[in-house]
N, C-alpha and C positions, 0 to 999 in steps of 0.2 A: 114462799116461806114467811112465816109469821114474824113480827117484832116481837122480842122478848116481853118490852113495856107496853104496846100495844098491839095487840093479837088481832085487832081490823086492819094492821097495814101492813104494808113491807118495809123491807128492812133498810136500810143506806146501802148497804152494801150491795144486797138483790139489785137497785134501782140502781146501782152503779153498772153493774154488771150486763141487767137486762137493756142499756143506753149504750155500754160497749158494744154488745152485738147487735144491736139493729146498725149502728154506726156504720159497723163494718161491711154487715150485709148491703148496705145502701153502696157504700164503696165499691162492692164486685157488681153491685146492680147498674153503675153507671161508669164503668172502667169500660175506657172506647176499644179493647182487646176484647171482651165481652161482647160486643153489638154485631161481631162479624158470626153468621151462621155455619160458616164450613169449621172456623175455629169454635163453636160452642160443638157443634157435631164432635168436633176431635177431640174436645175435654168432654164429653160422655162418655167418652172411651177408656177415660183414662190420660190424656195426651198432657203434656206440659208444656209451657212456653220453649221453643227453639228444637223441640222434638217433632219430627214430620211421622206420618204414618207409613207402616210397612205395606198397603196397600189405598186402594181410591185415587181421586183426580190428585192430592196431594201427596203423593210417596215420591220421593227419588227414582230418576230414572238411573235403570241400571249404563252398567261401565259398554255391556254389547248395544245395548238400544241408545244411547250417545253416539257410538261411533255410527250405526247406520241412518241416525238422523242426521249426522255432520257432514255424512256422504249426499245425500238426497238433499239439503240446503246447498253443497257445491254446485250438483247439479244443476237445482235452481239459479242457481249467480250465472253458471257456464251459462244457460237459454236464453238468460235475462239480457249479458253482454251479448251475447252471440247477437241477439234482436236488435238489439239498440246497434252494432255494427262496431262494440268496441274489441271482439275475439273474436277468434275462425273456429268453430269445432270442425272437430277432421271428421269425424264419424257423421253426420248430421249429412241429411239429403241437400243434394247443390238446388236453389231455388234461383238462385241468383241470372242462369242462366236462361228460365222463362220468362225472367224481370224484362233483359234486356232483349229478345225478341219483341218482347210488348209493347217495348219504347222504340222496336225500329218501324215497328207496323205502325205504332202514332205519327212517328216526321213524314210516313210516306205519305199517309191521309191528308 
């Protein structure tokens, strides 16, 4: 837009204006919320800060798929003590007693 007094420049105001928004643009260009790719993915969508998506690697896992990951990570723990020898599973195949054969065949040797 033209200066009234001179019609070669812009105006104070334009140049005011036009320095606000590059300002700003430079602002969202270097906001370290911006540098991550899965969040710029989700603000092309639409998404805003603290809002997850209703699907993709980033949605909430539902209330049923919680509890059967919660079940299968017990699991995990039960195997894990069970190994290391701090729990007994009762269902779990008896190894214990091939162990101790294999240690009686060694003292005999």
């Amino acid at each position: 837009m033209a200066n009234v007094k001179n019609p070669n420049r812009i105006s104070k105001n334009r140049q005011a204006a036009r320095a606000a928004k590059a300002r700003k643009a430079n602002l969202k260009r270097t906001n370290p919320m911006n540098q991550d790719k899965v969040l710029k993915a989700d603000r092309t969508r639409g998404a805003r800060p603290g809002l997850l998506p209703t699907s993709g690697p980033r949605k909430p896992i539902s209330k049923k798929k919680a509890r059967k990951l919660e079940k299968k990570m017990g699991y995990e723990l039960r195997r894990r003590m069970e190994a290391e020898g701090e729990a007994v599973m009762k269902d779990a195949p008896v190894v214990e007693e091939e162990k101790v054969q294999e240690e009686a065949e060694m003292e005999i040797q």
